[in-house]
C-alpha positions as CSV (number, residue, x, y, z in Angstrom):
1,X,0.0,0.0,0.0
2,X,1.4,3.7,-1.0
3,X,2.5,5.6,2.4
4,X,-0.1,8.4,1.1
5,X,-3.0,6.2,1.5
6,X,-1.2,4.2,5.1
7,X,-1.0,7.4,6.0
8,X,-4.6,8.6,4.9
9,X,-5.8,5.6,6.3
10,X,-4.1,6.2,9.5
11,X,-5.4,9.7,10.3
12,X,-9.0,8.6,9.8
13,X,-8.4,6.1,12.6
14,X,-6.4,8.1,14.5
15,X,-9.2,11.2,15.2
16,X,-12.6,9.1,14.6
17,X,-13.4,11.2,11.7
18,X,-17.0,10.3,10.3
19,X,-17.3,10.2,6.8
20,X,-13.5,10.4,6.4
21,X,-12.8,9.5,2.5
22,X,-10.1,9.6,0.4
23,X,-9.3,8.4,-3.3
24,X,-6.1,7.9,-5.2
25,X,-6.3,6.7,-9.2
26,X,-3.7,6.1,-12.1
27,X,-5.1,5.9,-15.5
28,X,-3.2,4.6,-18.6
29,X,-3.8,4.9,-22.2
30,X,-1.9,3.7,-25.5
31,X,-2.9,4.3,-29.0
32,X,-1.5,1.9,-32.2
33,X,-2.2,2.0,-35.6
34,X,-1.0,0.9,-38.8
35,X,-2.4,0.0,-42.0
36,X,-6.3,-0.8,-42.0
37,X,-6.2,-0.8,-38.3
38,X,-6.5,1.5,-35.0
39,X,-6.9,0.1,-31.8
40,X,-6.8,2.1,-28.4
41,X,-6.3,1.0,-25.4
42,X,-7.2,2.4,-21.3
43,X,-6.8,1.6,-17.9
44,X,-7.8,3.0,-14.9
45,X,-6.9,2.2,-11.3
46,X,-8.8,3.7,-8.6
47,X,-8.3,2.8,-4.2
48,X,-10.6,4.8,-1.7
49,X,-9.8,5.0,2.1
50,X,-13.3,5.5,3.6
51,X,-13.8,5.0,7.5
52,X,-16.7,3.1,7.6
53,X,-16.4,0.7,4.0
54,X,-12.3,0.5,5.0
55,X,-10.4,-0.1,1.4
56,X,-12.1,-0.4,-1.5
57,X,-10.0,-0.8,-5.0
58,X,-12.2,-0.7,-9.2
59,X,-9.9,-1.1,-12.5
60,X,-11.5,-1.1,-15.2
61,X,-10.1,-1.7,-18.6
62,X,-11.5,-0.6,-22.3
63,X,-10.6,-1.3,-25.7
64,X,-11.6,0.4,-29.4
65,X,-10.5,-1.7,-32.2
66,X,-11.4,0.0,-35.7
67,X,-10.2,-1.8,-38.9
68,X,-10.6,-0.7,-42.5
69,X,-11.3,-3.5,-45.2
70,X,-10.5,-3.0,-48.4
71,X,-13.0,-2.5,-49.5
72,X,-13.4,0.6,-47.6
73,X,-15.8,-1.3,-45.0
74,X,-15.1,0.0,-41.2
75,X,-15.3,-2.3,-38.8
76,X,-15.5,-1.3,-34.7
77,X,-15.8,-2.4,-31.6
78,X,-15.6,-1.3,-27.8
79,X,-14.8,-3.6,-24.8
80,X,-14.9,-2.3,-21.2
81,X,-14.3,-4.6,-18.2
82,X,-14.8,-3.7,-14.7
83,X,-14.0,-5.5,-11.3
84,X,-14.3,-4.4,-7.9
85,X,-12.9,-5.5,-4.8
């Protein structure tokens, strides 16, 4: 666990706080492409310190794929996934 959030974590216990929240997130993102073809890619990362649910962590992950046939037909699709824990 980052010191921020032990030490986050550690003030909320320390003075009884009610309702004492805190979040910290790191998001990702990488684009390729080449010929017929794009395809984007992100990820996000979140943890929240709250006194009463404790630690809590969500990533979640998408994906755009695009492709070009030749005959000039575009082809898409989007993917997120989620998970909580």
């Amino acid at each position: 666990m980052p010191t921020i959030l032990k030490t986050f974590t550690a003030a909320c216990l320390m003075f009884s706080l009610s309702g004492c929240v805190g979040t910290a997130g790191i998001s990702t993102w990488d684009y390729r492409s080449g010929p017929g073809y794009e395809t984007a890619r992100s990820q996000e990362s979140r943890v929240q310190v709250d006194s009463a649910q404790g630690l809590t962590h969500a990533a979640c992950t998408s994906v755009r794929r695009r492709q070009v046939a030749a005959s000039g037909e575009v082809v898409a699709a989007d993917l997120t996934a989620c998970r909580s824990e």
